[in-house]
Biotite code that builds the C-alpha atoms (Angstrom):
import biotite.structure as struc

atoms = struc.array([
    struc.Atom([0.000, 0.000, 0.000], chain_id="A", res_id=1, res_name="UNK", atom_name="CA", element="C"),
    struc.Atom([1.135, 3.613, -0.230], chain_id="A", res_id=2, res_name="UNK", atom_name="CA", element="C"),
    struc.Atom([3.099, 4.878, 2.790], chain_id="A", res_id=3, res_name="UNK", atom_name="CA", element="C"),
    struc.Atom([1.580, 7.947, 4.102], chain_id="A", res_id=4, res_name="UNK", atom_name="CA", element="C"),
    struc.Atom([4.684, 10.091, 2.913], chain_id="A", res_id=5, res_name="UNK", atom_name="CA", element="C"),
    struc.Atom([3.799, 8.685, -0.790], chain_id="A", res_id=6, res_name="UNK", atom_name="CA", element="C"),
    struc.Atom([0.017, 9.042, -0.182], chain_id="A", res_id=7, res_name="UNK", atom_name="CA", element="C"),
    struc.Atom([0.664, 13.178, 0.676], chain_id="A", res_id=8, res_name="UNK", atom_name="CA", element="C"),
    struc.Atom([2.508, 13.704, -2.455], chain_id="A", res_id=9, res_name="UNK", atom_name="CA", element="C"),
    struc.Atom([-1.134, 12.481, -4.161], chain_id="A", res_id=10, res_name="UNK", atom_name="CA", element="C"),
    struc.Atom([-2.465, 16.211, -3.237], chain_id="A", res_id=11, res_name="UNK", atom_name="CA", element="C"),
    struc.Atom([-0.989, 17.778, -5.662], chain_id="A", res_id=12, res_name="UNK", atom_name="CA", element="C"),
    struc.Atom([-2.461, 16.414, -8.187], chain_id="A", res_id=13, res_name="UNK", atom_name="CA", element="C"),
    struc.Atom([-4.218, 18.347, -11.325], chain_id="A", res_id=14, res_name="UNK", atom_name="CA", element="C"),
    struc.Atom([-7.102, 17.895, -13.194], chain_id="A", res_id=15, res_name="UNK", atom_name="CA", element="C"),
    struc.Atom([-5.947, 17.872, -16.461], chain_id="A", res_id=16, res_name="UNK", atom_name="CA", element="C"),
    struc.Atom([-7.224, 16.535, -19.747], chain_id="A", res_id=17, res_name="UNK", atom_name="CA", element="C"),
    struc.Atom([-5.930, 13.527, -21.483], chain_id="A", res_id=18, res_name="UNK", atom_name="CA", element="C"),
    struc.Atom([-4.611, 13.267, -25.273], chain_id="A", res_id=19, res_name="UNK", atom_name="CA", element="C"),
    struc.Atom([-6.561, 11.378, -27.781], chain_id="A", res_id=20, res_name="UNK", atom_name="CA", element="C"),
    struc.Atom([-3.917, 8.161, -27.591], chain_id="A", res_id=21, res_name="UNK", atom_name="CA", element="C"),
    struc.Atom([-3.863, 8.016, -24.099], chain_id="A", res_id=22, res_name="UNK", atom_name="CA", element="C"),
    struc.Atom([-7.730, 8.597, -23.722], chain_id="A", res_id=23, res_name="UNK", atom_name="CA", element="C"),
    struc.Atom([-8.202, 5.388, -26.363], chain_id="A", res_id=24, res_name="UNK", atom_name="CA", element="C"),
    struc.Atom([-5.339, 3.245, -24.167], chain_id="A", res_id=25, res_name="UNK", atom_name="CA", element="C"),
    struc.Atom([-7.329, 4.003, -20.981], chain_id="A", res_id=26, res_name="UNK", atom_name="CA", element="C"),
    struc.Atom([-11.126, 2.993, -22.949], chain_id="A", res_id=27, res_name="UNK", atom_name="CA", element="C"),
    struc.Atom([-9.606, -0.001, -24.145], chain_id="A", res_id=28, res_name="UNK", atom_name="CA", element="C"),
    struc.Atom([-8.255, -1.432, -21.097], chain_id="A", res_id=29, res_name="UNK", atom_name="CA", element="C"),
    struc.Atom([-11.391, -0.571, -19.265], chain_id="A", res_id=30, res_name="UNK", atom_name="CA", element="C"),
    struc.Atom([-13.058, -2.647, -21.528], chain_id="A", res_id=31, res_name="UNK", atom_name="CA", element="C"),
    struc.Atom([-11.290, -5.489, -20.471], chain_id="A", res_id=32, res_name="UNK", atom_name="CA", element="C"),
    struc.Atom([-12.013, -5.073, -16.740], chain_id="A", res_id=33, res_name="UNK", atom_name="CA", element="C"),
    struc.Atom([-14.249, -7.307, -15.235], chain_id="A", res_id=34, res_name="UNK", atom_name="CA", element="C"),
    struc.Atom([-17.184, -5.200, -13.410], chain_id="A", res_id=35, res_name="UNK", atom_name="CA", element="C"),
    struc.Atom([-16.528, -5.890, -9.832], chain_id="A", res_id=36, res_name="UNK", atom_name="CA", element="C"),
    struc.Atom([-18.890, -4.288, -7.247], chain_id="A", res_id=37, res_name="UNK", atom_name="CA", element="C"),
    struc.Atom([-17.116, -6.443, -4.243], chain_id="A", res_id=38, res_name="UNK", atom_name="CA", element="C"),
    struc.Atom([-13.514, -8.135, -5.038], chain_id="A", res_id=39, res_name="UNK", atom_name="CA", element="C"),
    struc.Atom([-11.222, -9.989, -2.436], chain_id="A", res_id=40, res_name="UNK", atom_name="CA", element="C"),
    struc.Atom([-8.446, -11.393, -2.471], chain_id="A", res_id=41, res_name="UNK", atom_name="CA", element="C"),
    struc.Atom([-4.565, -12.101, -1.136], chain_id="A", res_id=42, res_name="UNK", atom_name="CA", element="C"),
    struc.Atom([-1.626, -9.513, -1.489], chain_id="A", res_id=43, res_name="UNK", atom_name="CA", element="C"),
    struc.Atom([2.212, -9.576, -1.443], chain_id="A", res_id=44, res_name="UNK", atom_name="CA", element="C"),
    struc.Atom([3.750, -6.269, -0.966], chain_id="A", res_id=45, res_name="UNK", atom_name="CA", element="C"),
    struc.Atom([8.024, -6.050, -1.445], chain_id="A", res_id=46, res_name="UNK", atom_name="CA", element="C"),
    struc.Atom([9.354, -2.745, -0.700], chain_id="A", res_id=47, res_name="UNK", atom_name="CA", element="C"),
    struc.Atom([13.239, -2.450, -1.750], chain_id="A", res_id=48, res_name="UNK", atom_name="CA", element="C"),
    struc.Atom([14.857, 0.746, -0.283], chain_id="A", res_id=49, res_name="UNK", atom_name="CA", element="C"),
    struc.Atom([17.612, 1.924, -0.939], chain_id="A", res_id=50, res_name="UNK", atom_name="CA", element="C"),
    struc.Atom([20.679, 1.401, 1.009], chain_id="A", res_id=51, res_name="UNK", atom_name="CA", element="C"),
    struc.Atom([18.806, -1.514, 2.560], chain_id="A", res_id=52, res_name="UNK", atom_name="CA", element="C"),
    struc.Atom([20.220, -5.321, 1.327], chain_id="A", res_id=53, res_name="UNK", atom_name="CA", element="C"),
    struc.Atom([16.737, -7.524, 1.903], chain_id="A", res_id=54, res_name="UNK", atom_name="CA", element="C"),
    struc.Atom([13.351, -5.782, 0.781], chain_id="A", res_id=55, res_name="UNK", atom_name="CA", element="C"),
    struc.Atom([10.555, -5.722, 3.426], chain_id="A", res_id=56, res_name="UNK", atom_name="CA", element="C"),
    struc.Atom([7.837, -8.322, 2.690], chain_id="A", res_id=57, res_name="UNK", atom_name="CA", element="C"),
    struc.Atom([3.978, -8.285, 3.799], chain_id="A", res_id=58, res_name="UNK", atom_name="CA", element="C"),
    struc.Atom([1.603, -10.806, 2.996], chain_id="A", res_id=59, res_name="UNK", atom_name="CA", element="C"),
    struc.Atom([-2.506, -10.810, 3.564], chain_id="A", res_id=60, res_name="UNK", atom_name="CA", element="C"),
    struc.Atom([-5.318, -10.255, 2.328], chain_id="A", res_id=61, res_name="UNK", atom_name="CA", element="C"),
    struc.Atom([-8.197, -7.557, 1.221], chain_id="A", res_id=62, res_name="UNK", atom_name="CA", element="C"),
    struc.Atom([-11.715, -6.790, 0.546], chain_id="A", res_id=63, res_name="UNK", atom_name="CA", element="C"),
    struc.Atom([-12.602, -4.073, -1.781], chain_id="A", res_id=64, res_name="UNK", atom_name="CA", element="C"),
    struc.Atom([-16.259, -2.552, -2.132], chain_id="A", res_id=65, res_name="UNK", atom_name="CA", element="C"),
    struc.Atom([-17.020, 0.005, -4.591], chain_id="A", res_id=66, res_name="UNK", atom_name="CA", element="C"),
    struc.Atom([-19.522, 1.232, -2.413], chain_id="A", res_id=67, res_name="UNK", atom_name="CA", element="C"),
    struc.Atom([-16.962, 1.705, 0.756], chain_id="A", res_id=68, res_name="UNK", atom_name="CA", element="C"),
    struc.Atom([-13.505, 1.316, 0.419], chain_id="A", res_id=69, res_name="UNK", atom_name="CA", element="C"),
    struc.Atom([-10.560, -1.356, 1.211], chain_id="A", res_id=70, res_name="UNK", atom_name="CA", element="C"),
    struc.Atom([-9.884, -3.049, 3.928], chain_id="A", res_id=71, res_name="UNK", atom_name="CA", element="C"),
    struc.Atom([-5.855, -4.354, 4.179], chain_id="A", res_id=72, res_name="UNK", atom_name="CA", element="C"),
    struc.Atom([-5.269, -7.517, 6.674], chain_id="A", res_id=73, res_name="UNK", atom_name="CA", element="C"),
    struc.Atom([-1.753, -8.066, 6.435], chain_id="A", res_id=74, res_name="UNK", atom_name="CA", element="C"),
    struc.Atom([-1.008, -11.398, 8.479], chain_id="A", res_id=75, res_name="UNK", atom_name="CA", element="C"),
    struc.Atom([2.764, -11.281, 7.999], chain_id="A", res_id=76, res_name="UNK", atom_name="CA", element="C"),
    struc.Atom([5.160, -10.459, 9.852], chain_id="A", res_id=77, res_name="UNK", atom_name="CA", element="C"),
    struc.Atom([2.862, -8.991, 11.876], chain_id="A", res_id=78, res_name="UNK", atom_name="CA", element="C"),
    struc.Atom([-0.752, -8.776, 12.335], chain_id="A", res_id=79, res_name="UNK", atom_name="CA", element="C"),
    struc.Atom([-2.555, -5.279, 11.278], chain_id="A", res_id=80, res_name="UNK", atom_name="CA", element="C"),
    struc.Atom([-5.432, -3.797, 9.840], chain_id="A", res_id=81, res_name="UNK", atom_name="CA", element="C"),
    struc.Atom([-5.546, -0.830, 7.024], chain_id="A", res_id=82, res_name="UNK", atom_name="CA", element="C"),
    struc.Atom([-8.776, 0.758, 6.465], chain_id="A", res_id=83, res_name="UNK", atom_name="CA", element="C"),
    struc.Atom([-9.099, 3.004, 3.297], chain_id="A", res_id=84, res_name="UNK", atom_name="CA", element="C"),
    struc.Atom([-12.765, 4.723, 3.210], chain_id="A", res_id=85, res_name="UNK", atom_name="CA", element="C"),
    struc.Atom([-13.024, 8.381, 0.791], chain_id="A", res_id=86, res_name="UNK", atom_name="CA", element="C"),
    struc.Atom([-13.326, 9.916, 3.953], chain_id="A", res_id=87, res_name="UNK", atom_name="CA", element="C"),
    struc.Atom([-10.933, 8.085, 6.078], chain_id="A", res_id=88, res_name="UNK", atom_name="CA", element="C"),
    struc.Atom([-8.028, 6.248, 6.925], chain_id="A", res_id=89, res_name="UNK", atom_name="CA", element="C"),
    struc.Atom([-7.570, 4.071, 9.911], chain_id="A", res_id=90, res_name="UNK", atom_name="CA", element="C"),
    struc.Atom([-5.067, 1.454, 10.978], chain_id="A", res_id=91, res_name="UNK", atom_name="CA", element="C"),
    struc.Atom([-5.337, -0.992, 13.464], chain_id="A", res_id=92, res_name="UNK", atom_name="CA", element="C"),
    struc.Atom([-2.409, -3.755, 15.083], chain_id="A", res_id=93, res_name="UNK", atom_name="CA", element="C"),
    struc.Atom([-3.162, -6.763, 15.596], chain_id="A", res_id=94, res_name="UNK", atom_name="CA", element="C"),
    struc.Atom([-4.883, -5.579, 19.306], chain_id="A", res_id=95, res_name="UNK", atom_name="CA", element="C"),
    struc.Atom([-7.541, -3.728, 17.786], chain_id="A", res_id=96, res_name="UNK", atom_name="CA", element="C"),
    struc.Atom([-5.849, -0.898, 19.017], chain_id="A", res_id=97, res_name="UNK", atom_name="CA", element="C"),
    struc.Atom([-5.905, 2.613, 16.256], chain_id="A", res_id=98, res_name="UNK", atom_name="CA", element="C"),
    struc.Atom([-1.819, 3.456, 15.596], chain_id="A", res_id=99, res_name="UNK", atom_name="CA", element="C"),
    struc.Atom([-2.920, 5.993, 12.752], chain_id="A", res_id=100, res_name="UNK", atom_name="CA", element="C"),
    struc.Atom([-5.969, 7.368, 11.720], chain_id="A", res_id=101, res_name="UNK", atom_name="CA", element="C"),
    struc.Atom([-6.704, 10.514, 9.520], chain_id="A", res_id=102, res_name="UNK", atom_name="CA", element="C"),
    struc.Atom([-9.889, 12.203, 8.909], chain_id="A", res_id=103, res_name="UNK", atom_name="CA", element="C"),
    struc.Atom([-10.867, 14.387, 5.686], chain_id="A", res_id=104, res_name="UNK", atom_name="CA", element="C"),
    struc.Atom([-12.507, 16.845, 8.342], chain_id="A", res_id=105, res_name="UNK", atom_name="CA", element="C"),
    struc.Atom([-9.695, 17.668, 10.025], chain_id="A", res_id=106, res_name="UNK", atom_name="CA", element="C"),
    struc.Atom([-6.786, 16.625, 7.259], chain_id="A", res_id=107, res_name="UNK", atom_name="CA", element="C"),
    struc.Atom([-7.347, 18.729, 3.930], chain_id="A", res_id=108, res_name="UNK", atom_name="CA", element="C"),
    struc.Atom([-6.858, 16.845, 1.032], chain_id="A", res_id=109, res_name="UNK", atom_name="CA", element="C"),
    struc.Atom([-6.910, 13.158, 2.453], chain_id="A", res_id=110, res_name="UNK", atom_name="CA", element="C"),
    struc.Atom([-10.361, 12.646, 0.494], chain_id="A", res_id=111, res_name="UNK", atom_name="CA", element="C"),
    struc.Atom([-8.275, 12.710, -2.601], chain_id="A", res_id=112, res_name="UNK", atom_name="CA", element="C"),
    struc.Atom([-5.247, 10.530, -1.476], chain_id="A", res_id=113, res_name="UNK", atom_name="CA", element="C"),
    struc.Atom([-7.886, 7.982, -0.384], chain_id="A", res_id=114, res_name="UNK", atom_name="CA", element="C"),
    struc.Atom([-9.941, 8.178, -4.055], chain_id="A", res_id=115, res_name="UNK", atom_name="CA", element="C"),
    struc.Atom([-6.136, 8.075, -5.812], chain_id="A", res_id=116, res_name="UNK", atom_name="CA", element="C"),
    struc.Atom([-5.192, 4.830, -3.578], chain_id="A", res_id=117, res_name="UNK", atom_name="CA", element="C"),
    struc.Atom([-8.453, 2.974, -4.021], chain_id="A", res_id=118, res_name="UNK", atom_name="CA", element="C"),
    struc.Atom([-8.349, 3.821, -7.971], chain_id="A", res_id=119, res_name="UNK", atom_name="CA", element="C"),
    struc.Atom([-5.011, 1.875, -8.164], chain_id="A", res_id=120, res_name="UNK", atom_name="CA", element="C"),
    struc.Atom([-6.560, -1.102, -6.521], chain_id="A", res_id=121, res_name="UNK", atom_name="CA", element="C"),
    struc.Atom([-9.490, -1.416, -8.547], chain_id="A", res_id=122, res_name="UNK", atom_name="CA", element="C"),
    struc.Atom([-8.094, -0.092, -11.480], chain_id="A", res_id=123, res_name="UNK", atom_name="CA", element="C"),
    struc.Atom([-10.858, 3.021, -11.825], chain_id="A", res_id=124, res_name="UNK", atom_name="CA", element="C"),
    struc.Atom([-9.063, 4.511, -14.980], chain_id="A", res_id=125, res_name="UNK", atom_name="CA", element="C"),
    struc.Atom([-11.741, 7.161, -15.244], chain_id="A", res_id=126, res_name="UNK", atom_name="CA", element="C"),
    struc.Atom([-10.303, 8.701, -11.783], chain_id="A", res_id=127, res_name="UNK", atom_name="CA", element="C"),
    struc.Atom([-6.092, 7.622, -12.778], chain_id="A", res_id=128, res_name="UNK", atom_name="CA", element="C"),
    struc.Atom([-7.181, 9.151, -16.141], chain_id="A", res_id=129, res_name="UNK", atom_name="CA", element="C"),
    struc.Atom([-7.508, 12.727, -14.282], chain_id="A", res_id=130, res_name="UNK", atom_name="CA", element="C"),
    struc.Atom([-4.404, 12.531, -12.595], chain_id="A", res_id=131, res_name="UNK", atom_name="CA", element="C"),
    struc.Atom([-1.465, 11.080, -14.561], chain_id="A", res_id=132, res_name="UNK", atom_name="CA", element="C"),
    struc.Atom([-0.002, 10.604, -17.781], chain_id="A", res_id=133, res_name="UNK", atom_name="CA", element="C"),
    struc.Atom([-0.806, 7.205, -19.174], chain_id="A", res_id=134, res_name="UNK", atom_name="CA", element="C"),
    struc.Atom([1.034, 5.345, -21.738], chain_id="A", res_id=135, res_name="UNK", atom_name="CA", element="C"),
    struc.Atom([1.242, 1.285, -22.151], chain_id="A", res_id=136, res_name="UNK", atom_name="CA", element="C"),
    struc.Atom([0.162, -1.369, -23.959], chain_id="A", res_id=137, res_name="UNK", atom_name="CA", element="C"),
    struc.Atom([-2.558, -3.976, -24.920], chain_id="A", res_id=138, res_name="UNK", atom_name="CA", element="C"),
    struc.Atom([-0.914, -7.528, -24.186], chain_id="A", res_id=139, res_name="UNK", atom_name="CA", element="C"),
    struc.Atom([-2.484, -11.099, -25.673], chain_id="A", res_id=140, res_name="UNK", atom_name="CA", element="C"),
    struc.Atom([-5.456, -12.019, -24.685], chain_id="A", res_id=141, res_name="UNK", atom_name="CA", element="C"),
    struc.Atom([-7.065, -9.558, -22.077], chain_id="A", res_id=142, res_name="UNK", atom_name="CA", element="C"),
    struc.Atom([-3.505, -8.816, -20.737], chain_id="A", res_id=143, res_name="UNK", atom_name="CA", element="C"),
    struc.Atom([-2.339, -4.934, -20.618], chain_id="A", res_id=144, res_name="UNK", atom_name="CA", element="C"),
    struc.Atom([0.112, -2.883, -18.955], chain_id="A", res_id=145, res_name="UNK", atom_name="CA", element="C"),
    struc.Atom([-0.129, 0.829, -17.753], chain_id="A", res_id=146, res_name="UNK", atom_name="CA", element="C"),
    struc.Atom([2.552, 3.505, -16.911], chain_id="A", res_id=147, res_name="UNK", atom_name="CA", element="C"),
    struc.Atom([1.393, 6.281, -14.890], chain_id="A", res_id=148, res_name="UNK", atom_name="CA", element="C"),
    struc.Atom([3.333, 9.476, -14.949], chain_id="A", res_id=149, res_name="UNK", atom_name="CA", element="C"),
    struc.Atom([2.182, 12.150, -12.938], chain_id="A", res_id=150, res_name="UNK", atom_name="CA", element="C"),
    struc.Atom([2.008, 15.453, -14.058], chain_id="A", res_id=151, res_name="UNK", atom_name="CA", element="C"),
    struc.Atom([2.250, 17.758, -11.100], chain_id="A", res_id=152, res_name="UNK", atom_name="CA", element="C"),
    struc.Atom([5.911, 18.793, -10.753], chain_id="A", res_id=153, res_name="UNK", atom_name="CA", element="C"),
    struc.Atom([5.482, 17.818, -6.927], chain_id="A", res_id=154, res_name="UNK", atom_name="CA", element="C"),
    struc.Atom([4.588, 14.577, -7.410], chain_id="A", res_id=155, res_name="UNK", atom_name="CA", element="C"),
    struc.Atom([7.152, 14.226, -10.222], chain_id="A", res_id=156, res_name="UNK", atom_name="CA", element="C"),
    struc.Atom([10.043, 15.019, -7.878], chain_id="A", res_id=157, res_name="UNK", atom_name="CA", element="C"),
    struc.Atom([8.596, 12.047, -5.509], chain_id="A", res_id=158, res_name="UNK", atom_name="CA", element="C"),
    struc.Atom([7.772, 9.152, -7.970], chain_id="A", res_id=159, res_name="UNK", atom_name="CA", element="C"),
    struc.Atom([9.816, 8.068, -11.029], chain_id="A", res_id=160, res_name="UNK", atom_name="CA", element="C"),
    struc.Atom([6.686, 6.070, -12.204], chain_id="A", res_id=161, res_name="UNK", atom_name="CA", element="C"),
    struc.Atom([3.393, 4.034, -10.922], chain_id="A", res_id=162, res_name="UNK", atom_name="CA", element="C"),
    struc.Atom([2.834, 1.021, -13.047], chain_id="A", res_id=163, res_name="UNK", atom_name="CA", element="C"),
    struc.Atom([-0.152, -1.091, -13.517], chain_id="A", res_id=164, res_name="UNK", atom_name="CA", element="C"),
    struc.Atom([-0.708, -4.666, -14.937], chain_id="A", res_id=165, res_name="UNK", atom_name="CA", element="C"),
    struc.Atom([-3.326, -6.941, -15.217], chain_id="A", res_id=166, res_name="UNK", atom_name="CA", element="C"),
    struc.Atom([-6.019, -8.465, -17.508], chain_id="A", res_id=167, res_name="UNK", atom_name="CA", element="C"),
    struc.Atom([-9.891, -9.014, -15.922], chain_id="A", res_id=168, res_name="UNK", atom_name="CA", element="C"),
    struc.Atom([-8.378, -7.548, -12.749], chain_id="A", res_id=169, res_name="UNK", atom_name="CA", element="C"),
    struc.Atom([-5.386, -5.485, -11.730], chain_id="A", res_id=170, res_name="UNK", atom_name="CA", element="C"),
    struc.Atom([-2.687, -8.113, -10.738], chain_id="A", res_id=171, res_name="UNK", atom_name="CA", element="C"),
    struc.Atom([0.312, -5.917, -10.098], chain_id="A", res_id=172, res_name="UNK", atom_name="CA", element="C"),
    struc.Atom([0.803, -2.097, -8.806], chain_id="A", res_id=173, res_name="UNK", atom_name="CA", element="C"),
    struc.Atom([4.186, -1.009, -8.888], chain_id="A", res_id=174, res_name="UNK", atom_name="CA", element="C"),
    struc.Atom([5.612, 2.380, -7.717], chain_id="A", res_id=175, res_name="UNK", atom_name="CA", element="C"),
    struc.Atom([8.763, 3.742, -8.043], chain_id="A", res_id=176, res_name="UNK", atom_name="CA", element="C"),
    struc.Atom([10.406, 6.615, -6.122], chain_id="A", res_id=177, res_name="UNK", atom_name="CA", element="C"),
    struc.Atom([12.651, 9.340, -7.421], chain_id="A", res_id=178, res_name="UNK", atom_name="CA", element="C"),
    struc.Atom([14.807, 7.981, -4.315], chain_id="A", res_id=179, res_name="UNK", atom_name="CA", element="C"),
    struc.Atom([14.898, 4.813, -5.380], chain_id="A", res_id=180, res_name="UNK", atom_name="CA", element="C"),
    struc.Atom([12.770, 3.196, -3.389], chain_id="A", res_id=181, res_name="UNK", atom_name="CA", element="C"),
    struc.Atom([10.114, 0.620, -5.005], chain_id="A", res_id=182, res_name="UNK", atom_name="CA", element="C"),
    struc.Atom([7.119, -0.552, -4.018], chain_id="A", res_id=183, res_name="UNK", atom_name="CA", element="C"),
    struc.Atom([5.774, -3.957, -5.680], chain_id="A", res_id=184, res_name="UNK", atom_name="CA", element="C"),
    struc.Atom([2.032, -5.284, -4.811], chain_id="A", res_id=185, res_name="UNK", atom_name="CA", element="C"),
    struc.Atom([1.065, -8.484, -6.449], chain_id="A", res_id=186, res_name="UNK", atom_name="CA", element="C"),
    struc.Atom([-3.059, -9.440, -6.394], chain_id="A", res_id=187, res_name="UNK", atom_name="CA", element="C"),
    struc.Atom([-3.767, -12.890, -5.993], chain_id="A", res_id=188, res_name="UNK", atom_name="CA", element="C"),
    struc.Atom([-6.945, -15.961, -5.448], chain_id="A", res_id=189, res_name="UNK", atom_name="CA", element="C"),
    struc.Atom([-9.265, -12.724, -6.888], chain_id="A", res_id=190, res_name="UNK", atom_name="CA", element="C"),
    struc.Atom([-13.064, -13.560, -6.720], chain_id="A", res_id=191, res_name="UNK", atom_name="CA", element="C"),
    struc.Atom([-15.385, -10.955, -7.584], chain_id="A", res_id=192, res_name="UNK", atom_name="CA", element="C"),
    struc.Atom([-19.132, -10.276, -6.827], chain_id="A", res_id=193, res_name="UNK", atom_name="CA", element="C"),
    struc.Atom([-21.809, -8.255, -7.717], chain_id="A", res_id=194, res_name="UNK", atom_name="CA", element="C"),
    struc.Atom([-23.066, -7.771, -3.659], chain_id="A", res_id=195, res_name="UNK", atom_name="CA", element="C"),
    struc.Atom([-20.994, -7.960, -0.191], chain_id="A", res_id=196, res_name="UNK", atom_name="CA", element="C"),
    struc.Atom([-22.119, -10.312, 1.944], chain_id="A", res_id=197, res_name="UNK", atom_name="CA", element="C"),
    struc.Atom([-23.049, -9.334, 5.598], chain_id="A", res_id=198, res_name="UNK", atom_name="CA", element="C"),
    struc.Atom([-19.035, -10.406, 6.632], chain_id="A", res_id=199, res_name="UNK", atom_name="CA", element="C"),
    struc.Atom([-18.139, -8.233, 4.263], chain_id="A", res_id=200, res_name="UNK", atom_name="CA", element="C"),
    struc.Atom([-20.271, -5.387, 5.195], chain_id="A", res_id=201, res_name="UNK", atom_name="CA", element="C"),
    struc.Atom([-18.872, -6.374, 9.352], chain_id="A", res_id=202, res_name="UNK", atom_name="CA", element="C"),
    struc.Atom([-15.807, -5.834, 7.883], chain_id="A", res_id=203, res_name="UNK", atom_name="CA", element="C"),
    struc.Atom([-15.640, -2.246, 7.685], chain_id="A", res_id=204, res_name="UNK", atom_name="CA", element="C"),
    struc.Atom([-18.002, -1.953, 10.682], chain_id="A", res_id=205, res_name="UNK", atom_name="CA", element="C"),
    struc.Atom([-15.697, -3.575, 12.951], chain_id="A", res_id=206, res_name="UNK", atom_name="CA", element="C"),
    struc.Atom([-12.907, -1.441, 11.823], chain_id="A", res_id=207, res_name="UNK", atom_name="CA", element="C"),
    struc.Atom([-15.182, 1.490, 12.547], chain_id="A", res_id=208, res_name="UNK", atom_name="CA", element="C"),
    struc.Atom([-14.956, 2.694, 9.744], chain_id="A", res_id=209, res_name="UNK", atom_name="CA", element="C"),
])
């Protein structure tokens, strides 16, 4: 997921119009998106800094609802909860007790970090489509591949690049710091449905959110 450091550099942001090959790119790869109201599945995260010899490697799992948000249970190493909503973000250990949570009422911008981070998860182009660059390529089949370069000279000095692949579903994010830092996520045992069940909805209630 996107550290809170990489999430801030989101705000800057502009909404700026796309060029006609970009614009097709981004309709064509929506078309090959599965409509998915309520998708859940497992996650591996590797994040490789630099000046560090072994990357740092979560695994878990997540439930995303159009409707809501994403939740993030990351099981290993250690237990913890990550609750993405447009309005907030909350994250829990493994106690149940809060170690961060940010509020759109009190933190200005956060409701567009939140709609940035969710759109890389369920691969929303229409919202990445207002806020980077996008080149890439159609792959075989209903493979594709995105590069997202954002525009704001802000954001530009943070991130080299943000990369998505996939085919019915996004199956990788990748994002790459001007530091050198990378981020990998890898989407895995994907089911999709059209309605969250009631665990679903307890989900997000239990997390308060």
């Amino acid at each position: 997921m996107l550290t809170r450091r990489s999430g801030l550099a989101l705000l800057a942001l502009l909404l700026l119009p796309l060029p006609a090959r970009a614009a097709d790119l981004a309709s064509e790869v929506r078309a090959r998106l599965a409509d998915a109201p309520v998708l859940r599945g497992d996650f591996e995260q590797t994040r490789t800094l630099k000046g560090f010899k072994n990357p740092l490697l979560s695994r878990g799992d997540f439930l995303m609802l159009r409707s809501r948000g994403v939740v993030w249970h990351t099981r290993a190493p250690f237990a913890s909860t990550l609750v993405v909503t447009p309005g907030r973000l909350l994250a829990r250990g493994a106690d149940g007790v809060a170690t961060m949570q940010l509020d759109a009422r009190t933190e200005p911008g956060l409701r567009a970090v939140n709609e940035a981070m969710f759109a890389l998860v369920a691969g929303d182009l229409a919202t990445l489509a207002r806020h980077f660059r996008i080149d890439g390529e159609l792959l075989e089949g209903q493979g594709w591949r995105l590069v997202l370069t954002p525009i704001d000279t802000v954001l530009a000095g943070q991130f080299a690049s943000m990369g998505l692949q996939g085919d019915r579903y996004v199956r990788q994010v990748r994002l790459e710091e001007r530091g050198g830092d990378l981020t990998l996520i890898r989407f895995t045992a994907l089911s999709a449905a059209k309605e969250p069940t009631r665990d679903d909805e307890a989900r997000f209630d239990a997390a308060g959110s």
